[in-house]
N, C-alpha and C positions, 0 to 999 in steps of 0.2 A: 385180745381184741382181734376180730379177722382183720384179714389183707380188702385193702382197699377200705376201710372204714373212711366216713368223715366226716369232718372234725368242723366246727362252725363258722369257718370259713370258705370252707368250702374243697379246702387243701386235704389232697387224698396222705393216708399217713407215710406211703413213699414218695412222697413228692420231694426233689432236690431242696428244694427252700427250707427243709427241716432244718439245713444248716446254720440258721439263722435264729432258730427259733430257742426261746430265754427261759420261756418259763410255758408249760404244756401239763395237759386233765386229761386223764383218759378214763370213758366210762364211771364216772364219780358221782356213787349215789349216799346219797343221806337221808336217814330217816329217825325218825323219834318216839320214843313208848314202843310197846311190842303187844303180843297177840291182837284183840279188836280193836286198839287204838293206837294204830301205827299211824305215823303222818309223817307224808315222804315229800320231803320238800327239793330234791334234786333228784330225777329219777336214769340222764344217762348226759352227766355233763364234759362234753371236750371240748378241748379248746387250745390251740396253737396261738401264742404272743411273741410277736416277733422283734430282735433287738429295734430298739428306735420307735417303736409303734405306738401307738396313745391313742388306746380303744373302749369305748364305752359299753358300756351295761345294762341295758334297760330295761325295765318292770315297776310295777307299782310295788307299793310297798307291801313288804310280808309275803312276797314270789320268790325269793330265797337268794339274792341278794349280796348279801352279806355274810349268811352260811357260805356261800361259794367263794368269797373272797378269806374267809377264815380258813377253808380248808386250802386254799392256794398257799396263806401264810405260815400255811405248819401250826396255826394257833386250834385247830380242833382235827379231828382223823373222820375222814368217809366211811360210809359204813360200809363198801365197798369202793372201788376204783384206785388208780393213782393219780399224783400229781411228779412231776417232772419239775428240777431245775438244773439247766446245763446237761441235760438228757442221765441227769442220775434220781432216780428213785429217791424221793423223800424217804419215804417208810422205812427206807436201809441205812439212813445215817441213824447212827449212833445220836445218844442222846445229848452229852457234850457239844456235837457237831451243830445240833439242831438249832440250842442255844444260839450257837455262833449263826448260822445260815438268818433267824432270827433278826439279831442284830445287825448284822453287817449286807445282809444280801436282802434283805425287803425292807422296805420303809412301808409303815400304815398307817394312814392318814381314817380316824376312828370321824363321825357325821356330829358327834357329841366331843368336844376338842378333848376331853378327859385329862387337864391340866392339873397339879397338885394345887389345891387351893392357898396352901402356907407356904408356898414356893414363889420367887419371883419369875419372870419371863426367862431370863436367861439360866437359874437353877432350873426349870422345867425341861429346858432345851439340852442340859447338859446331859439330862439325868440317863440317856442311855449309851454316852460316853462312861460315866462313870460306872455303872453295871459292866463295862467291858471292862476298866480296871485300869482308864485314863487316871492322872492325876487332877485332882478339883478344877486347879489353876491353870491347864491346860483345856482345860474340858469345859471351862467356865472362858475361856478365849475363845475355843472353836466358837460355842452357842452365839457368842455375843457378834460375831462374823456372821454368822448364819442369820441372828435377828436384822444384821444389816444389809441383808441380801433380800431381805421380807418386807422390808421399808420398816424395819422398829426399833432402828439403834436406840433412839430417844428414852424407849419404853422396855429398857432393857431389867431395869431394877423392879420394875411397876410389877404387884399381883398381879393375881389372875383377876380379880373380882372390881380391880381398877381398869380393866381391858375394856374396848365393847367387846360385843359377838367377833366382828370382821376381827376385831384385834388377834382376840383366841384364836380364831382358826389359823391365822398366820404363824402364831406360835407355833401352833401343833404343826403347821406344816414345814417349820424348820428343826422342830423336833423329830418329824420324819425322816426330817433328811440331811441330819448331822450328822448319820454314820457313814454316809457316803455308798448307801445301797445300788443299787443296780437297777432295782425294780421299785415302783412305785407302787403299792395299789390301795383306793381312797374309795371308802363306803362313805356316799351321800357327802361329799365333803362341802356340798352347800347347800342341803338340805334344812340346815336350822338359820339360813343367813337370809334375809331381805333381798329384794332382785336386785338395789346396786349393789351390795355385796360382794351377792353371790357371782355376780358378772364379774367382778373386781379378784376374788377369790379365783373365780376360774382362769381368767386373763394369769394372773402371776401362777398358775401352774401349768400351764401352755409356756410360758416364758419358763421355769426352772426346768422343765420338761427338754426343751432345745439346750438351753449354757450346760445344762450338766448331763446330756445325753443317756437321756432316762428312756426307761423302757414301763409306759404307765398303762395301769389298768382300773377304769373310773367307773363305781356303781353310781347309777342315779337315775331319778323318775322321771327329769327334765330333759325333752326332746329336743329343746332350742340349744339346749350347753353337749350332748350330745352329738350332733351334727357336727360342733369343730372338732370333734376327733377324728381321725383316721379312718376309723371301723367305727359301727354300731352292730353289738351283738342285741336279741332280745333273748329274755331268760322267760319261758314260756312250759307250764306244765313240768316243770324239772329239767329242761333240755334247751341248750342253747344253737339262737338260728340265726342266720344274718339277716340284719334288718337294712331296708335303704332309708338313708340322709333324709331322702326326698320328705319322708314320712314324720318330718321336724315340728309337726303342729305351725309352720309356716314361719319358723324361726322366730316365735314369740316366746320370751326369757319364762313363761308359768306355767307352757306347754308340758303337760304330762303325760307319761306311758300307763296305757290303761289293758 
């Protein structure tokens, strides 16, 4: 990447404030099929996230979204570019490592809660304790902490299919964050919820956001839930730009990015 490139906030890639910065894309492109039917759904994405910041994402849906938050989590590879965490190369951890960075160093908050349906709330919640190699009984205490932090001690034993919608996504979101990650980052995470809901969903990860000194990065199409973050990036033609607040659809909760 040349000297002086930048990055979608506007921060040149020397700028002192790197110091700060958690989780960083540089030049990240993705594409899909090859010869005549290539489709390039990220064509030069950077992006600096800086510790403590809670920054949004905007595009309508299928602008690529969610691809970009996959390659942030190490859960897909760029067809070119990198992504940074704690200014080391993904691509150069080892694959044990990766596992672990996975786990312990992102939380992912999926738009579709993707709960085990024969699972209760709190086995759901434990369940990437126990992938690290927690004991049940321990890992089955954090979760149950963690649903009380969600407002769902009550509903700790209860399915998934006994939940509402709002219920689920709370789940999920204390399953995100029962490893005690670093980094947040939530594809559409109220995208399948109702406007109280989703008000209600966003409100409580603004609040876990602050107690537990998260560093979040939130996709979504809604301009009004965007605006309480920090930043607003938009993801535009494959390339992320900074967008202003002002541009909230007038802080109405159905307002979309088009």
């Amino acid at each position: 990447m040349s000297q002086g490139a930048q990055f979608a906030d506007g921060v040149g890639a020397e700028d002192p404030r790197n110091a700060a910065v958690v989780l960083e894309s540089r030049g990240l492109k993705k594409t899909y099929g090859s010869g005549e039917k290539i489709i390039s759904v990220l064509t030069d994405a950077n992006l600096l996230l800086r510790q403590g910041e809670m920054v949004a994402i905007v595009a309508p849906s299928g602008a690529g979204k969610s691809t970009l938050l996959h390659l942030l989590a190490a859960l897909d590879t760029p067809t070119s570019g990198t992504v940074y965490f704690a200014t080391k190369a993904i691509e150069s951890i080892h694959d044990a490592a990766l596992a672990e960075f996975r786990n312990r160093a992102i939380g992912f908050l999926w738009q579709r809660h993707q709960l085990l349906p024969d699972f209760t709330a709190a086995e759901n919640v434990a369940m990437p304790l126990l992938v690290r190699g927690n004991d049940f009984t321990t890992a089955l205490e954090t979760a149950r902490k963690w649903l009380a932090e969600v407002g769902l001690e009550n509903r700790a034993d209860h399915r998934t299919g006994e939940l509402s919608g709002g219920e689920q996504q709370r789940v999920a979101i204390a399953r995100a964050l029962v490893t005690g990650p670093s980094v947040l980052l939530a594809d559409e995470p109220t995208g399948d919820l109702d406007e109280q809901n989703a008000w209600a969903v966003f409100e409580l990860l603004q609040r876990l956001h602050r107690t537990h000194k998260l560093t979040s990065l939130i996709a979504t199409h809604n301009l009004a839930l965007a605006a309480r973050c920090d930043r607003i990036l938009a993801l535009e033609h494959g390339v992320l730009q900074t967008r202003e607040a002002a541009a909230s659809a007038g802080g109405v909760p159905g307002g979309e990015a088009s």
